[in-house]
C-alpha positions as CSV (number, residue, x, y, z in Angstrom):
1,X,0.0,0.0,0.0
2,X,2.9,2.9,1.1
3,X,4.4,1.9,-2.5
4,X,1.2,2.9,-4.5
5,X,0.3,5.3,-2.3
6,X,3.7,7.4,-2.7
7,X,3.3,6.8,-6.5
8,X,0.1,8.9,-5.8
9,X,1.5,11.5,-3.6
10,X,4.1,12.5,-6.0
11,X,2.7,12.1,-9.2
12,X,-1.0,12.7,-8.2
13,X,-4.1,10.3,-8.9
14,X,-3.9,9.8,-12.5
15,X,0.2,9.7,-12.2
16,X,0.6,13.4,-14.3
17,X,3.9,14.7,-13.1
18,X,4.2,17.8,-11.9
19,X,3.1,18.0,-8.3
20,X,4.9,20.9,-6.1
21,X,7.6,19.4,-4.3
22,X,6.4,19.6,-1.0
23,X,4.9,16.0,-1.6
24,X,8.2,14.5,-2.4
25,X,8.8,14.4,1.7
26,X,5.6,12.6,2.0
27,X,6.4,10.2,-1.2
28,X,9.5,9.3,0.3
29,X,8.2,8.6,3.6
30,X,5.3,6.4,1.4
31,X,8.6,4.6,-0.7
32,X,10.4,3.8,2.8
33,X,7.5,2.1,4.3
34,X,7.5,-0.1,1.5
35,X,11.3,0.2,1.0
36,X,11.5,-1.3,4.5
37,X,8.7,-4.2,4.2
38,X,11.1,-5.4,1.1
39,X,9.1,-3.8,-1.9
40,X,12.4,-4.0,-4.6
41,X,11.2,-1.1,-6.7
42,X,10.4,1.1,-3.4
43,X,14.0,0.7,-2.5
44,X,14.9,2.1,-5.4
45,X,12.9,4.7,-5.4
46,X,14.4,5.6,-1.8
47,X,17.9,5.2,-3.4
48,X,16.8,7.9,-6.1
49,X,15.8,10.2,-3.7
50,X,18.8,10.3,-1.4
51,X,20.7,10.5,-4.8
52,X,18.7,13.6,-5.9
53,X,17.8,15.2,-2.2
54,X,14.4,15.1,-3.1
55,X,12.1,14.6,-0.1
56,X,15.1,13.9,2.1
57,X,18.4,14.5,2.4
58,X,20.6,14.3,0.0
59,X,23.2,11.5,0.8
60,X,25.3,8.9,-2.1
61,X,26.0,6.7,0.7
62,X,22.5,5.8,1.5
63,X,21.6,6.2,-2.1
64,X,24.2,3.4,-2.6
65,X,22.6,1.4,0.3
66,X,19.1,1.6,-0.9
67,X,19.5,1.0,-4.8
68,X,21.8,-2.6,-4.1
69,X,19.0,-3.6,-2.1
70,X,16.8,-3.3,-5.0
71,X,19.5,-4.6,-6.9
72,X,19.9,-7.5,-4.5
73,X,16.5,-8.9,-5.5
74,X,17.1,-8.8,-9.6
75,X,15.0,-5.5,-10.2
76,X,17.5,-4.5,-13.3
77,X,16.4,-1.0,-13.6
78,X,18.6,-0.9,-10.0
79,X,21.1,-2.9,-11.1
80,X,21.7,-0.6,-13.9
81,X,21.8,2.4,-11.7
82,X,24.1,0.1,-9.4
83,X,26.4,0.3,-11.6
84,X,26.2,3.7,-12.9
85,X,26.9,4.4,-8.6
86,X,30.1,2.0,-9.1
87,X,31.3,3.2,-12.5
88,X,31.2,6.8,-10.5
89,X,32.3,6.3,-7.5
90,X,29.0,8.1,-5.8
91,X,28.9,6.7,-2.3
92,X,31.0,3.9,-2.9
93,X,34.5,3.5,-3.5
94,X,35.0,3.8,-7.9
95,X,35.2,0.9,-9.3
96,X,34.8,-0.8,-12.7
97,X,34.5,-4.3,-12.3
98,X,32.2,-4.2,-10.0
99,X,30.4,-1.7,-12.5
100,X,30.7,-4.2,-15.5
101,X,29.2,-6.8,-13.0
102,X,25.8,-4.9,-11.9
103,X,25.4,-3.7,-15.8
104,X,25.8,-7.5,-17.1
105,X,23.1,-8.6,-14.4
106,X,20.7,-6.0,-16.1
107,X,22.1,-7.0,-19.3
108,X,21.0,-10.8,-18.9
109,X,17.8,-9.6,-17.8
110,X,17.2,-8.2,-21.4
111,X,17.4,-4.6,-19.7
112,X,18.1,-1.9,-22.7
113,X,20.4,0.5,-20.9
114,X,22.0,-3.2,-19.3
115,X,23.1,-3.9,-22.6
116,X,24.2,-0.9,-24.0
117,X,26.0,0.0,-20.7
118,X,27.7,-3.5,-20.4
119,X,28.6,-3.5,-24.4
120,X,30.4,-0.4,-24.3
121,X,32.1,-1.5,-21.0
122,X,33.2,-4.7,-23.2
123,X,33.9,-3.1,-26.6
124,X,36.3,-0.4,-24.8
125,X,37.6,-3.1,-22.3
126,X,36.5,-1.5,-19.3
127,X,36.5,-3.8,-16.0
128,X,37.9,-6.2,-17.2
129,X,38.3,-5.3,-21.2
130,X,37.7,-8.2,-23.8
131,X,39.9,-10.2,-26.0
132,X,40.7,-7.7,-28.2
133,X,42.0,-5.2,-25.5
134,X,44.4,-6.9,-24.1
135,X,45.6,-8.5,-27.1
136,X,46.7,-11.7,-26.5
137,X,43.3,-12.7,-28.4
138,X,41.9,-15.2,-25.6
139,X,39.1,-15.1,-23.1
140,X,40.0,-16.3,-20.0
141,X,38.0,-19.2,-18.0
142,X,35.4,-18.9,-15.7
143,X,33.7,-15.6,-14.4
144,X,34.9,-12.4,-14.6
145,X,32.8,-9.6,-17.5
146,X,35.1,-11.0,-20.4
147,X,33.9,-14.2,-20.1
148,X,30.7,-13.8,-19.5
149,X,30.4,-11.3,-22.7
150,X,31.9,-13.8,-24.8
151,X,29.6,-16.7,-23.8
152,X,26.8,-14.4,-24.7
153,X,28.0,-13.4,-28.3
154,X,28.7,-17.0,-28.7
């Protein structure tokens, strides 16, 4: 209920954007009910919002916190944005593997901005690069981005 209900509070009844944003305090506080009972796409609403400062405080750790929560249960749109935080380096420490990881997750999930994100990651050879970057011409065994980008094209 406080995930359909915040939906309301910041978009209004028929979901039009454009509500003042003095409701984005009581959204949020709508998302972190629901954020807190589990609800995956709640948490990353609450993630958003820490990320933007709207309806709360603005804060990258949290925002971090929040969105791999939502991440944690498969919902790719986080994953992506999971990524995007690693590739950055907002609220958590910059790095690129893990970047390539949380894009490839979205990427198997047939997420669009997954694959684009996790393609140019592979084509430019960035955490972890591909067999053409490193230029001995093999993909290694096992996990790791390069593989798993390989074994899809395959």
């Amino acid at each position: 209920a406080g995930w359909a209900l915040g939906l309301c509070r910041l978009f209004g009844p028929s979901f039009a954007p454009g509500l003042p944003p003095e409701n984005y305090a009581e959204a949020f506080a709508l998302f972190r009910l629901a954020a807190e009972q589990g609800h995956a796409a709640a948490q990353h609403h609450v993630g958003a919002a820490h990320s933007l400062g709207e309806g709360t405080v603005k804060d990258l750790a949290a925002a971090a916190i929040w969105i791999r929560r939502a991440a944690d249960q498969g919902y790719a749109q986080a994953q992506v944005n999971f990524g995007a935080i690693y590739q950055n380096g907002h609220g958590v420490e910059r790095n690129l593997v893990n970047a390539a990881e949380w894009y490839g997750k979205a990427a198997e999930q047939g997420h669009a901005d997954g694959q684009f994100y996790f393609g140019q990651f592979y084509q430019y050879g960035f955490g972890g690069g591909n067999e053409h970057t490193d230029g001995d011409g093999v993909v290694p065994e096992g996990g790791g981005p390069r593989a798993r980008a390989s074994q899809r094209c395959a």
